[in-house]
KEFITOR-902090 format. One record per atom (N, C-alpha, C): x, y, z. Coordinates in pm, whole numbers, plus 50000, padded with zeros to 5 digits. Atoms other than C-alpha are relative to their C-alpha. Example, Ala and Ser with C-alpha at 12.3 -4.5 7.8 and 13.67 -1.06 7.14 Angstrom:
500894988150000 512304955050780 500905012050000 499184988149994 513674989450714 499235010950073 
# end
This chain:
500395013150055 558911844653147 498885001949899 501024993850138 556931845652810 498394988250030 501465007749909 553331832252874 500074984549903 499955014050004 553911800652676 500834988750093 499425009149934 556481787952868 498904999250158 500865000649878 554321795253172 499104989650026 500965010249983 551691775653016 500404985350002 499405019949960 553991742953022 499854995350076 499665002549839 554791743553356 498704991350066 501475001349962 550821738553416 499624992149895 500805008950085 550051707753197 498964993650024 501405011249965 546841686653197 500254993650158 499745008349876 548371661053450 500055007850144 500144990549863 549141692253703 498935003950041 501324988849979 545941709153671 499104994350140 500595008649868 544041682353946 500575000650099 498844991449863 547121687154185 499505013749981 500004990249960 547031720554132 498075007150087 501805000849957 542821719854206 500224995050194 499755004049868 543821697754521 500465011450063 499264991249909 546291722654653 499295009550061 501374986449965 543591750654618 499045000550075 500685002749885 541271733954815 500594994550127 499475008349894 543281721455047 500415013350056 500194988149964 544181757155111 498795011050057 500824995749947 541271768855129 499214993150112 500885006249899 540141740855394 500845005250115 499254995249865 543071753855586 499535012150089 500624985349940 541641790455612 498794996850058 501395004149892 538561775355745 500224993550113 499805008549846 540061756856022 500835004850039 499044988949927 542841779656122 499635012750034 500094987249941 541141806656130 498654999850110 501354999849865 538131819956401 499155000349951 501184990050030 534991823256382 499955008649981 499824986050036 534121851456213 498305003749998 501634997250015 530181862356332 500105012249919 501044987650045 527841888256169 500195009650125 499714987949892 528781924356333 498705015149966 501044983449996 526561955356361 500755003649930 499164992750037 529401971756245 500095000449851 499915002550122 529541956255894 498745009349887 501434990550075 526211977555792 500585010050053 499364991249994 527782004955883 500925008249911 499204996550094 528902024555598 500735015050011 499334989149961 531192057455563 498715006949972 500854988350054 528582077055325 497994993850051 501355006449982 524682068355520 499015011749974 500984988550050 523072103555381 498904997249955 501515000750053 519582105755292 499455008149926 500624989750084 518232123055010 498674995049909 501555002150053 514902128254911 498934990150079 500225010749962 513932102655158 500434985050004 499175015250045 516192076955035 501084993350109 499015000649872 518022057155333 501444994749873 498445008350052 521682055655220 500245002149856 500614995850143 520742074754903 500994992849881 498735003550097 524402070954698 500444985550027 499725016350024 525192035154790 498495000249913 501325005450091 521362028554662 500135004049840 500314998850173 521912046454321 501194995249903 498674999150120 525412038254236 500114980749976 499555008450074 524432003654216 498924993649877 500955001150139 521672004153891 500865003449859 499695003950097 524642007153672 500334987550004 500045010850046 524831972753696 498964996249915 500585004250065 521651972053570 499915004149794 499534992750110 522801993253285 500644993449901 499245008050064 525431970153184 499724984450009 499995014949950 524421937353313 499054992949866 501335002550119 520721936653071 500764999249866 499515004650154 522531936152745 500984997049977 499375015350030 525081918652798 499654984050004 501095008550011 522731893752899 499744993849858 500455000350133 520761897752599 501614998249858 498664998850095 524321900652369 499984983849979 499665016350006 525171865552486 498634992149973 500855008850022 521751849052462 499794997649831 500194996650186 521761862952048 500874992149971 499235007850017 524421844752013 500835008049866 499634996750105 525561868551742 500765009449994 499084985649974 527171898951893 501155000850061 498675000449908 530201887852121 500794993549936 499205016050073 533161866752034 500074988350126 499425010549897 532621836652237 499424993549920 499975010650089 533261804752068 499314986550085 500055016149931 532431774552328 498945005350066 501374999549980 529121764852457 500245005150175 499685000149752 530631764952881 500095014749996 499704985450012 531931801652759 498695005250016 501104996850020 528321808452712 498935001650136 500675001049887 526551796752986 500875013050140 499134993949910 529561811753229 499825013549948 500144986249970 529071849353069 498155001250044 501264999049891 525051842753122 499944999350147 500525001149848 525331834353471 500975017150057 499154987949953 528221865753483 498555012150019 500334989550002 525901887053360 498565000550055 501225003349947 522521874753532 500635005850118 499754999049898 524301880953854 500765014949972 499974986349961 525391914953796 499015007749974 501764994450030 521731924253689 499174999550109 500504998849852 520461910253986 500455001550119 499334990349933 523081927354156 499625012250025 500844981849957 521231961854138 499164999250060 501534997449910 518021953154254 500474993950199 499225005949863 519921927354565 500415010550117 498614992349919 522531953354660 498875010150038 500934985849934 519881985554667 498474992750116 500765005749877 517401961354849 500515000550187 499405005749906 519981956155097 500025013350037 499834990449959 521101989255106 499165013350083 501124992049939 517792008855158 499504991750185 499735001649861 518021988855492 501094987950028 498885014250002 521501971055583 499564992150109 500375012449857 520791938655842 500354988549963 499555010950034 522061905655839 498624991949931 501365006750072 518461890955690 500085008149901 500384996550115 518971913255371 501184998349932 498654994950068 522851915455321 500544985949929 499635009650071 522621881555128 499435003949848 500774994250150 520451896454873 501325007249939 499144992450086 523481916454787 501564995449969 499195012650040 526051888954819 500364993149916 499915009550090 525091863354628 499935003049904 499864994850129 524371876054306 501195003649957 498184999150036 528351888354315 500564990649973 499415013350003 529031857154427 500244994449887 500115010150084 527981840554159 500825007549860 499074994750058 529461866453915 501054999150017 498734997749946 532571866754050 500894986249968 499495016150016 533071824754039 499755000649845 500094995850144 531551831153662 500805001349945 499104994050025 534111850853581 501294993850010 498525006950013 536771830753710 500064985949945 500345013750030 535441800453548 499755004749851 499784995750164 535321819153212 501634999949949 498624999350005 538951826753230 500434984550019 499405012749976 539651791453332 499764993149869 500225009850095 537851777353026 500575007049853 499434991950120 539331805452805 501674996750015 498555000550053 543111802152885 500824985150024 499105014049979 543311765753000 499114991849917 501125003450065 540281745052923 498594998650024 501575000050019 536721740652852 499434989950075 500875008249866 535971708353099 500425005450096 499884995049871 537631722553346 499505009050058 500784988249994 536541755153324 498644995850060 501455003849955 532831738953348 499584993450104 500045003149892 533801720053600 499735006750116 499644988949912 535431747453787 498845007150045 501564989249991 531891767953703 498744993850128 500985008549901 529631740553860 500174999550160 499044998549824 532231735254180 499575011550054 500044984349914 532441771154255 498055001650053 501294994449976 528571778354213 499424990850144 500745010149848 527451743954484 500895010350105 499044992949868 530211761954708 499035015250075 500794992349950 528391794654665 498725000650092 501064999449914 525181784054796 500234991650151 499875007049874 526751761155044 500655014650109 499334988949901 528641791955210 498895012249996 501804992849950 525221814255179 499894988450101 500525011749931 523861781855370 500754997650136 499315000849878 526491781155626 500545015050046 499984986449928 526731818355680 499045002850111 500984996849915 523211819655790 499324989850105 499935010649873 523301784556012 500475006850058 498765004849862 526131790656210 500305012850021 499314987049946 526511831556176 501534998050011 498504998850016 530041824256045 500355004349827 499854994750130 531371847355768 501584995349944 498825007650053 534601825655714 500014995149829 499685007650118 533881804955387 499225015449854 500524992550069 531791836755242 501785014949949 498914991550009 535421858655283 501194989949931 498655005950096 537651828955142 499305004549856 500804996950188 535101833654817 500275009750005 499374985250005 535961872154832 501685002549947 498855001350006 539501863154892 500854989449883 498735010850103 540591836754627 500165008349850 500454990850152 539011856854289 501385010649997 499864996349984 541091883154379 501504993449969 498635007950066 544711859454337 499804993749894 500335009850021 543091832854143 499825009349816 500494992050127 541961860653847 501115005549946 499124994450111 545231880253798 501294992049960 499055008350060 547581849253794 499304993449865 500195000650162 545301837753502 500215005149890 499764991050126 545501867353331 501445002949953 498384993149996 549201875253362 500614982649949 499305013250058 550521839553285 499564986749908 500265007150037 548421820053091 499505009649827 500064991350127 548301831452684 498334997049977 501315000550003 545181839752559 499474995649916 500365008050099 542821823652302 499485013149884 501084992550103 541171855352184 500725010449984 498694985350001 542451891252051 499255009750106 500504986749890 541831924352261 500384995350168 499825002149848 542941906652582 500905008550101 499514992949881 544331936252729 498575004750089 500684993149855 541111943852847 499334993450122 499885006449865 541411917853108 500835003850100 499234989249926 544241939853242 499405012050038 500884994449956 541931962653271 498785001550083 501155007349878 538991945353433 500725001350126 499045006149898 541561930953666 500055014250095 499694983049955 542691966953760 499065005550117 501394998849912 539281976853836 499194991150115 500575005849869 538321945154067 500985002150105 498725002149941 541541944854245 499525019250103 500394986449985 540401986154275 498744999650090 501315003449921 536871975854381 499774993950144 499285002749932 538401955654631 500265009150097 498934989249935 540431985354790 498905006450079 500844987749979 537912010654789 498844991350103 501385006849949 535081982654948 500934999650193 499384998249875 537881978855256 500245016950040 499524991749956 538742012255259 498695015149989 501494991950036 534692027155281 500475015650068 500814990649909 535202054855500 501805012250003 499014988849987 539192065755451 499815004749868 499914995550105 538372070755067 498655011450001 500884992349963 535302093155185 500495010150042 499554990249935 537392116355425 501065003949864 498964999350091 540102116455100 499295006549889 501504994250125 536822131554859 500165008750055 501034982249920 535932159055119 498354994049993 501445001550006 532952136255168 498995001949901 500875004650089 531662137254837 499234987049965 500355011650053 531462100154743 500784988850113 499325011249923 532502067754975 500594988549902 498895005650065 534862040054891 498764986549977 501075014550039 531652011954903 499155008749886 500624999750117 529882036454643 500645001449872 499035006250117 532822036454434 500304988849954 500045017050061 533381997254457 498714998249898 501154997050082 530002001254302 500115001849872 499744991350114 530952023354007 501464991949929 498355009250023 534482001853963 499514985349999 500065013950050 532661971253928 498895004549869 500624991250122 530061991653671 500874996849898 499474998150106 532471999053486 501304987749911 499475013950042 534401963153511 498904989849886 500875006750105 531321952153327 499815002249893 500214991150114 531351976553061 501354995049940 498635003650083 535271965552986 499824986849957 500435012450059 534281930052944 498884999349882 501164995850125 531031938952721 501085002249867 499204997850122 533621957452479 501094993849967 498715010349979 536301933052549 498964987449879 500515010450055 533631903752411 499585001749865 500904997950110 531761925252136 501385002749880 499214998950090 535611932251947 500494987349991 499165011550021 537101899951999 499834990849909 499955010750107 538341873151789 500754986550006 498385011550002 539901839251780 501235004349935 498994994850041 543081844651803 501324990049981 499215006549999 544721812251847 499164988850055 501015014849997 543151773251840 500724998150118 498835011249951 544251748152083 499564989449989 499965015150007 544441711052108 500064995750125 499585005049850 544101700052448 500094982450025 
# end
């Protein structure tokens, strides 16, 4: 199916149904499923080595390339002169992307130099909020720009409401649907909806890499024994979202309108 026809299917009038459905889905996974408390177990990583004194040395360093990539993209988008993004929501949505993977390095290695349920929000939320960013950029890039902003605002109250009800009630339910939707919600955008700007393969690429980041974050301790114990699969999610930031940076700094619309 060629991505225009795709985009028919999904006109204005659907888009609010299709919003309903999504939440209505996601209210299901909250009430069908269990409680889901805070476990010892979850701090528990494959690779917990110590070097130099450092608790948990390689999770702690592999996540300051965020700060690597996060700071000037930052700065990129605030110049207003170096990326291609055309719309003001586009704007705000890669600032908050890239604020939250900046204060993703300091969060995550906070957390990491001691994991416990009183720190492992520091390294949360800041994703969080990247993560809804991100899918609220794409929303205002391949559908539209209120929605998108909408979408941006929605998602973010959600974020702090599910921080907020993680640490009431010690239930990690609404913090794992936010994990879990990005993850569908990102590559049906990319794959079926045409794009506005040029270079958009390297959203196939991003994609790749979260979807990857993903893998490796479930699979901490068999992608460790699969190294020979060099590197673990949570300090690779690390390095695979690094480098998801770096494909978007060069994804934004070549691009170009590539096609108007009229909504």
């Amino acid at each position: 199916m060629q991505f225009s026809s795709c985009a028919h299917i999904l006109q204005r009038e659907n888009r609010l149904h299709l919003c309903c459905v999504a939440a209505l889905i996601g209210l299901f996974l909250l009430v069908a499923t269990p409680r889901i408390p805070h476990s010892p177990n979850q701090h528990m990583f494959a690779d917990m080595r110590n070097f130099l004194g450092v608790p948990n040395t390689l999770n702690v360093l592999t996540t300051y390339p965020y700060l690597f990539f996060g700071v000037p993209g930052l700065v990129f988008c605030l110049s207003g002169s170096c990326f291609g993004i055309s719309l003001k929501g586009e704007v705000w949505g890669w600032v908050l992307f890239y604020s939250g993977i900046a204060a993703g390095a300091f969060g995550s290695a906070y957390y990491h130099l001691k994991p416990d349920d009183d720190r492992i929000i520091w390294d949360r939320l800041p994703m969080m909020i990247s993560t809804v960013s991100l899918l609220s950029n794409l929303v205002i890039e391949r559908l539209d720009e209120r929605v998108g902003i909408s979408c941006l605002i929605s998602l973010l109250m959600l974020v702090f409401i599910s921080a907020t009800f993680e640490r009431t009630f010690d239930d990690l339910r609404l913090c794992m649907i936010f994990h879990f939707i990005p993850c569908i919600a990102i590559p049906i955008l990319v794959f079926l909806f045409p794009p506005k700007y040029t270079h958009s393969t390297y959203w196939f690429w991003a994609t790749g890499f979260y979807l990857l980041s993903r893998f490796e974050s479930l699979a901490d301790m068999k992608v460790y024994s699969i190294d020979r114990y060099i590197i673990s699969g949570h300090s690779l999610e690390h390095l695979c979202l690094a480098v998801l930031t770096f494909i978007l940076s060069v994804m934004l700094w070549l691009r170009s309108i590539k096609i108007s619309r009229d909504y």
